[in-house]
KEVEXKE-160378 format. One record per residue (C-alpha): x, y, z; residue number from 1; residue in three letters. Coordinates in steps of 0.5 Angstrom, whole numbers, plus 2048, in hexadecimal, padded with zeros to 3 digits. Example, Ala and Ser with C-alpha at 12.3 -4.5 7.8 and 13.67 -1.06 7.14 Angstrom:
! residues 2
> east|north|up|doba|marlo
> 819|7F7|810|1|Ala
> 81B|7FE|80E|2|Ser
//
This chain:
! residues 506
> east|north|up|doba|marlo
> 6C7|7FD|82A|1|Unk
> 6C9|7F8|82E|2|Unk
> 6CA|7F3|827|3|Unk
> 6CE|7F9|824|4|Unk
> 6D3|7FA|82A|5|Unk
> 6D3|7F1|82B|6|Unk
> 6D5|7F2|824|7|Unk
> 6DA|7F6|824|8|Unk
> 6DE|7F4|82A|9|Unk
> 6DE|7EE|826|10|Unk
> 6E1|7F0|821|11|Unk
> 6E7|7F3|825|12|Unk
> 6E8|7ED|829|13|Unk
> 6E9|7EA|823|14|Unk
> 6ED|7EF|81F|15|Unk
> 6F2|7EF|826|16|Unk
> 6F2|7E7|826|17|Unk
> 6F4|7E7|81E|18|Unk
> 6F9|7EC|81F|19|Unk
> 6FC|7E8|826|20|Unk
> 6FC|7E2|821|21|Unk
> 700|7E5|81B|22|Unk
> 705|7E9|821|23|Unk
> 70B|7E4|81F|24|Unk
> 70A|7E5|818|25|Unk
> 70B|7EC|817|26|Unk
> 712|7EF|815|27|Unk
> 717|7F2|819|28|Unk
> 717|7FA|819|29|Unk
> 71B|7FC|815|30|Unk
> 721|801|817|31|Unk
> 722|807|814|32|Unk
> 724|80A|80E|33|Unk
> 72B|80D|80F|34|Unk
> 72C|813|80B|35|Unk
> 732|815|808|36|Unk
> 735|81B|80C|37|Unk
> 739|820|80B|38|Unk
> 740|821|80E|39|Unk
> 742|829|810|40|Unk
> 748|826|814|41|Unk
> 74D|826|80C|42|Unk
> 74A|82C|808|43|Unk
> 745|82C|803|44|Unk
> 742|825|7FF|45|Unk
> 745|820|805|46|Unk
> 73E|81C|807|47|Unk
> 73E|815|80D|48|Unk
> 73E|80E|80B|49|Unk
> 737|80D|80D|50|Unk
> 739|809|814|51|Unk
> 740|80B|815|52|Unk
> 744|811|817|53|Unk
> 748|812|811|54|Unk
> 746|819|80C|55|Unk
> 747|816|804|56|Unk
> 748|81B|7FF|57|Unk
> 748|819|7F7|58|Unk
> 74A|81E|7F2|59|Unk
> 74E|81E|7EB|60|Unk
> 74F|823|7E5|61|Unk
> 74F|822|7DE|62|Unk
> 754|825|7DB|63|Unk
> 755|826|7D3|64|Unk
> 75C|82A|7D0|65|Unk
> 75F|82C|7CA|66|Unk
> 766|82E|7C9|67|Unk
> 769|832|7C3|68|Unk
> 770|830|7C1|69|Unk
> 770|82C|7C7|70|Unk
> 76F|826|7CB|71|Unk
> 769|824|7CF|72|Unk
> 76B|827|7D5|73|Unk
> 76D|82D|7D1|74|Unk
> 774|82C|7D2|75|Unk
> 778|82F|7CC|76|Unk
> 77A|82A|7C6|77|Unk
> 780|826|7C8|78|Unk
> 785|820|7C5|79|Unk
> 783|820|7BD|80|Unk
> 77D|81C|7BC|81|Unk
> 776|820|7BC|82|Unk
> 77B|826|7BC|83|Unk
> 781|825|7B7|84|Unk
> 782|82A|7B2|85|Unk
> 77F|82A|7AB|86|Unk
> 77B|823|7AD|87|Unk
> 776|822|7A9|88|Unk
> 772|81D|7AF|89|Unk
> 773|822|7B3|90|Unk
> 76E|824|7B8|91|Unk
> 76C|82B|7B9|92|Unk
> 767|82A|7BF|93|Unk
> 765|825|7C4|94|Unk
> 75F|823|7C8|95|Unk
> 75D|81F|7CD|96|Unk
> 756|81D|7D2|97|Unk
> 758|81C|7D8|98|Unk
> 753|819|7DE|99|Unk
> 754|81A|7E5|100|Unk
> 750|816|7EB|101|Unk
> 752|817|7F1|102|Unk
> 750|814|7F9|103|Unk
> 752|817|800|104|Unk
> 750|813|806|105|Unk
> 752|817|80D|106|Unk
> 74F|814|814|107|Unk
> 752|818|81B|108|Unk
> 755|812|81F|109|Unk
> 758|814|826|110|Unk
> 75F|813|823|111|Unk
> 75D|81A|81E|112|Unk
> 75A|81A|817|113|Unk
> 75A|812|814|114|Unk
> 759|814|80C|115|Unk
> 75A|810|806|116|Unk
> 75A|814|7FE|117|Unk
> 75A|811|7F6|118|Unk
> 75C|815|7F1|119|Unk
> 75B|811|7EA|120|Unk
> 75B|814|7E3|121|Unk
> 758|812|7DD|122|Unk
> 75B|814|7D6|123|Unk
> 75B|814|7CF|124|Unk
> 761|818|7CB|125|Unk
> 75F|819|7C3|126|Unk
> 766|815|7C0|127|Unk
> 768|811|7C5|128|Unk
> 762|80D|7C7|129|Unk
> 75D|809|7C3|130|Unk
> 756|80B|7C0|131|Unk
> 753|809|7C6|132|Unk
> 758|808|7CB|133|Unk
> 75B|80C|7D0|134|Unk
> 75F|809|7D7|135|Unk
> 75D|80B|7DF|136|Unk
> 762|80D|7E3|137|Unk
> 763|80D|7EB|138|Unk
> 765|815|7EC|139|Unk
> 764|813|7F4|140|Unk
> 762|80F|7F9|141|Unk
> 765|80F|800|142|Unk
> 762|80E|807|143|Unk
> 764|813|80D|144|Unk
> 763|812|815|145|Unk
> 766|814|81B|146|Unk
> 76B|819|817|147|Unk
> 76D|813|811|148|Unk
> 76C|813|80A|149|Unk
> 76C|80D|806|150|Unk
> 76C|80C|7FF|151|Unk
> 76C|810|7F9|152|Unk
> 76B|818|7FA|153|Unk
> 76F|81E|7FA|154|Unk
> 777|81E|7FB|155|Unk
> 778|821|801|156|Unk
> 77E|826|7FE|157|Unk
> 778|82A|7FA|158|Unk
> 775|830|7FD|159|Unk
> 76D|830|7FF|160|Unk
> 76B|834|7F8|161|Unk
> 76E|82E|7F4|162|Unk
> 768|82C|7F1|163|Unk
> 765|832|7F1|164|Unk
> 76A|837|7EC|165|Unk
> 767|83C|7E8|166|Unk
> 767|838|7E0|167|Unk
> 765|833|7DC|168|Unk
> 769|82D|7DD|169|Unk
> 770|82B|7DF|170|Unk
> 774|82C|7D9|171|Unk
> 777|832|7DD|172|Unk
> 77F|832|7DF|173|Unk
> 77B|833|7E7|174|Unk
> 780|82F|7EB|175|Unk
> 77E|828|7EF|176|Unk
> 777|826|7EC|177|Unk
> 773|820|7EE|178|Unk
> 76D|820|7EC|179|Unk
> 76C|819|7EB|180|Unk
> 770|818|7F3|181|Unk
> 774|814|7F4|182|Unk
> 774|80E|7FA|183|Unk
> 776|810|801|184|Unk
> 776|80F|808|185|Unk
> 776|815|80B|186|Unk
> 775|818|812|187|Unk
> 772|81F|814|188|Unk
> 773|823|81A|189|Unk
> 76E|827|81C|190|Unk
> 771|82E|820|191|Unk
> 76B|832|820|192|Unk
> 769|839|81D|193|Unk
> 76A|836|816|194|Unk
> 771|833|817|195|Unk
> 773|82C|816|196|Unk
> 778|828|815|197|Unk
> 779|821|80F|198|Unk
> 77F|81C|80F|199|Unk
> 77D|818|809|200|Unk
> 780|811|806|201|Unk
> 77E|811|7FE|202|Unk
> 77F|80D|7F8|203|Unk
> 784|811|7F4|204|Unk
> 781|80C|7EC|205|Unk
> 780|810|7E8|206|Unk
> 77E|817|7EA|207|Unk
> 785|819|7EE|208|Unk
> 78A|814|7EB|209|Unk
> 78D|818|7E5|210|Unk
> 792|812|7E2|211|Unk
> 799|813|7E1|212|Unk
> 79D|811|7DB|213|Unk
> 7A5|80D|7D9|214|Unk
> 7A7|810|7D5|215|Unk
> 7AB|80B|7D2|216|Unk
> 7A5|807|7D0|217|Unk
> 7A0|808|7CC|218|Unk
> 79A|80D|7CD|219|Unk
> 796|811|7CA|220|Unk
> 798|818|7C6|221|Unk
> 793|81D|7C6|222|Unk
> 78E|81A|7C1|223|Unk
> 78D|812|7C0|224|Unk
> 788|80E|7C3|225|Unk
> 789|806|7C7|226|Unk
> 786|803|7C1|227|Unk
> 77F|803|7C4|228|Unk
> 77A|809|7C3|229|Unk
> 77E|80C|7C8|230|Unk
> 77C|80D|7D1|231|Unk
> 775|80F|7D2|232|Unk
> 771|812|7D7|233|Unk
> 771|80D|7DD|234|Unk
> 777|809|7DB|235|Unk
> 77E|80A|7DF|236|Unk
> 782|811|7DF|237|Unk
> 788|811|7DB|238|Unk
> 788|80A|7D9|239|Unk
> 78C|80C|7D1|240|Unk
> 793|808|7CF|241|Unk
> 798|80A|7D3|242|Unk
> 794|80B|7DB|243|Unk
> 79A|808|7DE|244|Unk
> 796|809|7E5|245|Unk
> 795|802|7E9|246|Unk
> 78E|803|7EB|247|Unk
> 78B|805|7F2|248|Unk
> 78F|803|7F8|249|Unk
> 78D|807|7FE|250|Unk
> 787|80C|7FE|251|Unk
> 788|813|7FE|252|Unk
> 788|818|805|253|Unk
> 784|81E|805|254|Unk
> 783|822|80A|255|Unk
> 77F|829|80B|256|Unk
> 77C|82E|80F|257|Unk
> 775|832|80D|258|Unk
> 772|838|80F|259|Unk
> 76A|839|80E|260|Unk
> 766|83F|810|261|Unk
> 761|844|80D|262|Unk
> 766|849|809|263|Unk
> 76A|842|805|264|Unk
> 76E|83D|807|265|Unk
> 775|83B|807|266|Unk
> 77A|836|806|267|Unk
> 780|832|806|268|Unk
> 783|82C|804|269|Unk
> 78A|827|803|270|Unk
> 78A|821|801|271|Unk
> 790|81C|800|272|Unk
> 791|817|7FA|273|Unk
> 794|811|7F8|274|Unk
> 798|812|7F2|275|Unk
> 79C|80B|7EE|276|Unk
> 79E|808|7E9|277|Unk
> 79E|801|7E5|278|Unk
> 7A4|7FC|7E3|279|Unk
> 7AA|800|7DF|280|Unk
> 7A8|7FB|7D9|281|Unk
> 7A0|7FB|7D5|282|Unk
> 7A1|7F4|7D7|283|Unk
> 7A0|7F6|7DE|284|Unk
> 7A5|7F0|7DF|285|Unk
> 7AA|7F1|7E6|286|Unk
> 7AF|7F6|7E4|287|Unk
> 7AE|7FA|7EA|288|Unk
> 7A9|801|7EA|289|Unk
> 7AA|808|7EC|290|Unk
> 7A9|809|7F4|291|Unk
> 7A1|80C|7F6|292|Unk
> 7A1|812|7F8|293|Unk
> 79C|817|7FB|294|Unk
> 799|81C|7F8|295|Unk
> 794|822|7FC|296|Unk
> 78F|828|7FA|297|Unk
> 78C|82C|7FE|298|Unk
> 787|832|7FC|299|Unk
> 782|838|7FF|300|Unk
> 77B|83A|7FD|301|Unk
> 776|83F|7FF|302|Unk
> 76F|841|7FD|303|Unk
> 76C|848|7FF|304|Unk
> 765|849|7FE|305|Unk
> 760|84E|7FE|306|Unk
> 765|853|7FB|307|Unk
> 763|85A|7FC|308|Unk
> 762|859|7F4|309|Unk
> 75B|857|7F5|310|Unk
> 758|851|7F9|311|Unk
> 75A|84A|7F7|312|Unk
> 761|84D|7F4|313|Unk
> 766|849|7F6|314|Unk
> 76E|848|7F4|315|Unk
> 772|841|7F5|316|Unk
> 779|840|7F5|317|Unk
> 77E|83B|7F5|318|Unk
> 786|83B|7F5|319|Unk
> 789|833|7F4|320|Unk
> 790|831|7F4|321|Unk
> 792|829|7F3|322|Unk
> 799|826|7F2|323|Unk
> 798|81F|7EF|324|Unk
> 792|81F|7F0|325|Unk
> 78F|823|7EA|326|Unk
> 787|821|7E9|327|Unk
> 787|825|7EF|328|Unk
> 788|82B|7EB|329|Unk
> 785|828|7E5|330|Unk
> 780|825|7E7|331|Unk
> 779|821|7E4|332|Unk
> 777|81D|7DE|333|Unk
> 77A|822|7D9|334|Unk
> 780|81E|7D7|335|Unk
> 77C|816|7D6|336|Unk
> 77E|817|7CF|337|Unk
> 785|819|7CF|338|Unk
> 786|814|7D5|339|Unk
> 78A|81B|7D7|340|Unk
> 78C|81E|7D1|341|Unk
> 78A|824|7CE|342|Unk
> 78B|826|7C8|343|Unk
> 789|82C|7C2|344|Unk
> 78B|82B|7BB|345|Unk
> 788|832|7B7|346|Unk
> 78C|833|7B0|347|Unk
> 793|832|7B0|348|Unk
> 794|833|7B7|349|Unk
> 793|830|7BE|350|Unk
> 793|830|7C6|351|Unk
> 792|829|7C9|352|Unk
> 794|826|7D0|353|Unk
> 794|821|7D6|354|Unk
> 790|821|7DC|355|Unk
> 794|81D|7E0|356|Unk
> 797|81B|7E8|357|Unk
> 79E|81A|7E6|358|Unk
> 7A3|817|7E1|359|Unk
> 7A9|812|7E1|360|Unk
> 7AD|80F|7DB|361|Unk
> 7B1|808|7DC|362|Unk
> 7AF|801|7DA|363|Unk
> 7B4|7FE|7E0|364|Unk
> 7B6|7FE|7E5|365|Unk
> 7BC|801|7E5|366|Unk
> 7BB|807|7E0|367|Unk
> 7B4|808|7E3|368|Unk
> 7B2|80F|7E6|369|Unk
> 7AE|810|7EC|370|Unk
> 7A7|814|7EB|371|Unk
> 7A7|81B|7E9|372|Unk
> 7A2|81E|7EC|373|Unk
> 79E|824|7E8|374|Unk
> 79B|82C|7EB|375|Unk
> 794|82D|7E9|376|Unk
> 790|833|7EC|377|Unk
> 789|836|7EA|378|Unk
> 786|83E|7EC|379|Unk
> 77E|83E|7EA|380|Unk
> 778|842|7EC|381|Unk
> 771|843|7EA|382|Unk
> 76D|84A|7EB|383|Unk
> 765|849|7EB|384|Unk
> 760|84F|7EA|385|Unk
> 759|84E|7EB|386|Unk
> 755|854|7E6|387|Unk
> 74E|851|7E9|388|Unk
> 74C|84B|7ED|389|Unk
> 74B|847|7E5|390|Unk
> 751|84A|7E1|391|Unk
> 758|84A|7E4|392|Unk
> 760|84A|7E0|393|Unk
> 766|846|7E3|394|Unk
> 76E|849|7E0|395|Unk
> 774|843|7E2|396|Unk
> 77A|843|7E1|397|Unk
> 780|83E|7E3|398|Unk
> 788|83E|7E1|399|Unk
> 78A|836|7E2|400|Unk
> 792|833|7E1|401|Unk
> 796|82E|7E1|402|Unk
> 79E|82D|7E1|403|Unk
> 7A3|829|7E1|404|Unk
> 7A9|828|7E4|405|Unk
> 7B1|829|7E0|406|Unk
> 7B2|821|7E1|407|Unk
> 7AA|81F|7DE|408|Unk
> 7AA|824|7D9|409|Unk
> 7B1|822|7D5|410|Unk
> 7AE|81B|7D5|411|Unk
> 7A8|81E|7D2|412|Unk
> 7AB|822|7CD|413|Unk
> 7B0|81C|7CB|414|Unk
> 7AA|817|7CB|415|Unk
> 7A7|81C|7C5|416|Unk
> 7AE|81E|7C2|417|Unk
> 7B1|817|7C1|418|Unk
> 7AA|813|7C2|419|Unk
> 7AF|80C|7C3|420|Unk
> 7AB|808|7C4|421|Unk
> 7A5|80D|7C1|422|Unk
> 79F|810|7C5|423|Unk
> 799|80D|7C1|424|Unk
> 797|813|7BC|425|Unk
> 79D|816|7BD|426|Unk
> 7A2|816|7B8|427|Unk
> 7AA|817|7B7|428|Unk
> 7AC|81D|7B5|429|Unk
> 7A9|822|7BA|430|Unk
> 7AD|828|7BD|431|Unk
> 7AA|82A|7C3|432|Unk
> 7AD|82F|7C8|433|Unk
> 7AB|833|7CF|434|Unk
> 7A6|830|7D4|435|Unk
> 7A0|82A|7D5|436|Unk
> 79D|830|7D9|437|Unk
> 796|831|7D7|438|Unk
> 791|836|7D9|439|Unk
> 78A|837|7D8|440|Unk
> 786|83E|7D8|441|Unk
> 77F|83E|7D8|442|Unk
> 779|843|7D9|443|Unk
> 772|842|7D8|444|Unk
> 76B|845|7D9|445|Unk
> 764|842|7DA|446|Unk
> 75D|845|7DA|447|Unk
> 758|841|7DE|448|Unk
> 750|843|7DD|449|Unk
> 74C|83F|7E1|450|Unk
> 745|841|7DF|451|Unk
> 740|83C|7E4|452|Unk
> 743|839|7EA|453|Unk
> 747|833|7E9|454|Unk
> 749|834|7E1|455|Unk
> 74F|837|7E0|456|Unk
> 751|839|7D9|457|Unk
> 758|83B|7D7|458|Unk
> 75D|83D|7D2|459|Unk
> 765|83D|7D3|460|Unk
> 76B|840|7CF|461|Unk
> 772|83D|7D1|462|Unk
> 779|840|7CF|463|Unk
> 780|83B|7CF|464|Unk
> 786|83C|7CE|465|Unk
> 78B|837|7CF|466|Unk
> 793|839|7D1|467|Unk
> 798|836|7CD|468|Unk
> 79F|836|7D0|469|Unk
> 7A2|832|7CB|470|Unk
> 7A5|835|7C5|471|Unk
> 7A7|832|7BF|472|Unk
> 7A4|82C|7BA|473|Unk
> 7A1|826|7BB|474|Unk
> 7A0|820|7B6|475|Unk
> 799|81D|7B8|476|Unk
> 795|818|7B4|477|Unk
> 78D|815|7B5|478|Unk
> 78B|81E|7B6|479|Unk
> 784|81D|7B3|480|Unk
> 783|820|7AC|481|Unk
> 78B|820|7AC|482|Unk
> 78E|81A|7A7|483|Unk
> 794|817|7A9|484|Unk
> 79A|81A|7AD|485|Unk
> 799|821|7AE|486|Unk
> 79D|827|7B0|487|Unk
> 79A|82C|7B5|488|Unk
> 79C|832|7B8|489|Unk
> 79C|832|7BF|490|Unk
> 799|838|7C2|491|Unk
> 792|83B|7C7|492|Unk
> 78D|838|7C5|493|Unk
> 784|83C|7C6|494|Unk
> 77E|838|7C6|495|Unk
> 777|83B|7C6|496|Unk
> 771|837|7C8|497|Unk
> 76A|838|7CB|498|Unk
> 763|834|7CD|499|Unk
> 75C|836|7CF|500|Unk
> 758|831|7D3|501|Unk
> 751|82F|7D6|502|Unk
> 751|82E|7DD|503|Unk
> 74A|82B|7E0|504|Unk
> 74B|829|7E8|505|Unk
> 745|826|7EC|506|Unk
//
């Protein structure tokens, strides 16, 4: 017994002596493994940087459309090309694969909320791009601190819904429309129960500059390319022959007051917008310009929510009124490929247009005009019925105009009358009579089913009819599927588009 206890306190003091010895050589404990925890603070998929207080969330969609008898963002087919009557190339349907990934990073400072948000695209367009190309696009990216907004967001003339209207895509006459945002700097003032108040500097390239034309120098008629493939999507507004507005000055002014609360929101808004002009002369040589003047617009939202209709009903609504200041009635990318022209040729007649800031004539000083500056005006509401939580209808309608002044419209018609020198695509011998005025009314419908959580199905129809304030002929040359100088009729013209589309959100 005494051996057996001898040798096991031997054995102990010689395992504590070994384990003494190799103290120094153990590794330091390590520390815990932080684990990934979610953020309540922001709403449903926000989670901690692990070891900050700042909540992320990651999200994105993929998003596959195609349009009938229209462009990808089911907007009507204007300006001849894919759409020119009796064409033989003539595109009767449009698709496109889009990609979105976004990131919105927020953290509570004592100074309020410190958030930073991107927003990019990745698409593809059947017959615009490669086999296997595509481009990316930056939709958003802005930081927000203390009450500011920098960066690339949503104009702060739009109401709260803007991105949230009941249809497909953008190619709705539906009033101011930034759904790529536009740059700014911006400060909102908090008031309490819902109200709040922006002013906000933003940069007017390219969403709310519309151009202004000379009409003394050549510009482009109704149909007529620049010699290129023409503007696309990404490129500068209204950049045809003949823009005669001399690139971005000063930012634009807006200001705003919001209301938001449980029954809707509402909102209104001004903005004031530079309008100039280059040199008298194409060669922009010093022989004088017109005078810059100011242009404004001002516009008023509301939404209702859960109607008496049933719950998730809503009805928008939006009323805008610019002078020479027309992309805010006009807004969105619509108009890239017309750089600001609209036109539809059909048969022996036509409808086409300008949507523009203003126009002068003169090439020098001393017969030059001053800038007549042009009226745009737009009405739009949008109605949505839910029939169930999985299948809901939306019915839209939206009445937009243009007009221009006595002194801007003479000049138009004697531009197209006795083309000296001529508007490209225009030939001599036009005899037009009446108003540059154009109207656009439109009505539309889409049903959306959305048969699990984050997938959205849906189809779209749209009605257009383009209002012709011109009466008369019109010589016109390069009008796809036309040879040579033609002759047209010029009088209202009606398109009818549709789209399906496939919606995944994660």
């Amino acid at each position: 017994m005494s051996v057996l206890k001898s040798l096991t306190l031997g054995s102990a003091a010689g395992l504590v002596a070994l384990a003494g010895a190799q103290a120094a050589d153990l590794p330091v404990k390590t520390k815990a493994i932080e684990y990934v925890k979610i953020c309540n603070l922001y709403g449903a998929g926000f989670y901690f940087i692990p070891g900050t207080d700042t909540c992320l969330r990651i999200g994105g969609a993929i998003r596959i459309d195609t349009a009938f008898n229209g462009a990808v963002y089911d907007a009507p087919f204007w300006l001849g090309g894919a759409n020119g009557a009796g064409s033989f190339n003539r595109n009767y349907f449009s698709t496109r694969e889009r990609v979105n990934l976004f990131v919105d990073t927020r953290t509570a400072t004592d100074y309020g909320l410190l958030r930073t948000y991107a927003n990019l695209q990745l698409d593809f367009t059947q017959g615009r791009d490669n086999i296997a190309g595509g481009f990316g696009a930056t939709d958003f990216a802005f930081i927000q601190f203390a009450g500011f907004t920098f960066g690339k967001a949503v104009s702060m003339f739009d109401p709260q819904w803007a991105l949230g209207k009941p249809f497909i895509s953008n190619g709705f006459m539906t009033g101011s429309n930034n759904t790529t945002g536009i740059p700014m700097l911006a400060y909102t003032a908090t008031l309490g129960n819902g109200l709040s108040a922006t002013i906000s500097l933003e940069d007017a390239q390219p969403y709310r500059s519309a151009g202004v034309i000379n009409t003394a120098v050549t510009f482009l008629g109704p149909f007529g390319s620049n010699g290129t493939s023409g503007p696309t999507y990404g490129t500068v507004a209204n950049s045809f022959v003949g823009n005669a507005q001399g690139g971005d000055h000063v930012p634009d002014i807006v200001g705003n007051l919001r209301i938001d609360q449980a029954w809707g929101s509402a909102h209104i808004a001004a903005a004031a917008h530079e309008v100039h002009g280059t040199y008298y002369t194409a060669a922009n040589s010093d022989t004088g310009h017109p005078s810059s003047t100011w242009g404004y617009a001002i516009s008023g939202a509301f939404e209702l929510k859960n109607l008496p209709t049933g719950t998730g009903d809503s009805l928008k609504v939006e009323a805008s009124f610019a002078n020479g200041a027309a992309k805010y009635v006009f807004g969105g990318t619509i108009d890239q490929l017309g750089a600001g022209r609209f036109a539809i040729a059909n048969g022996n007649g036509i409808a086409f247009g300008y949507i523009l800031d203003g126009v002068y004539t003169g090439t020098n000083a001393a017969n030059g005009t001053g800038i007549s500056k042009t009226d745009a005006w737009e009405v739009s509401a949008y109605y949505e019925h839910y029939w169930n939580p999985a299948w809901r209808t939306s019915v839209f309608g939206s009445y937009s105009q243009i007009s221009y002044g006595s002194g801007a419209n003479a000049a138009l018609l004697a531009a197209f009358n006795a083309p000296v020198p001529p508007p490209n695509s225009v030939a001599a011998g036009s005899a037009l009579a009446g108003t540059f005025s154009l109207g656009f009314a439109q009505i539309g419908t889409r049903t959306a089913w959305s048969p699990v959580r984050n997938l959205t199905l849906s189809a779209e129809f749209t009605y257009t009819r383009l209002d012709q304030n011109l009466s008369g002929t019109v010589n016109v040359t390069g009008v796809p599927g036309y040879a040579g100088a033609t002759t047209f009729n010029v009088r209202d013209q009606n398109r009818y588009n549709g789209a399906v589309q496939a919606l995944r959100s994660f």
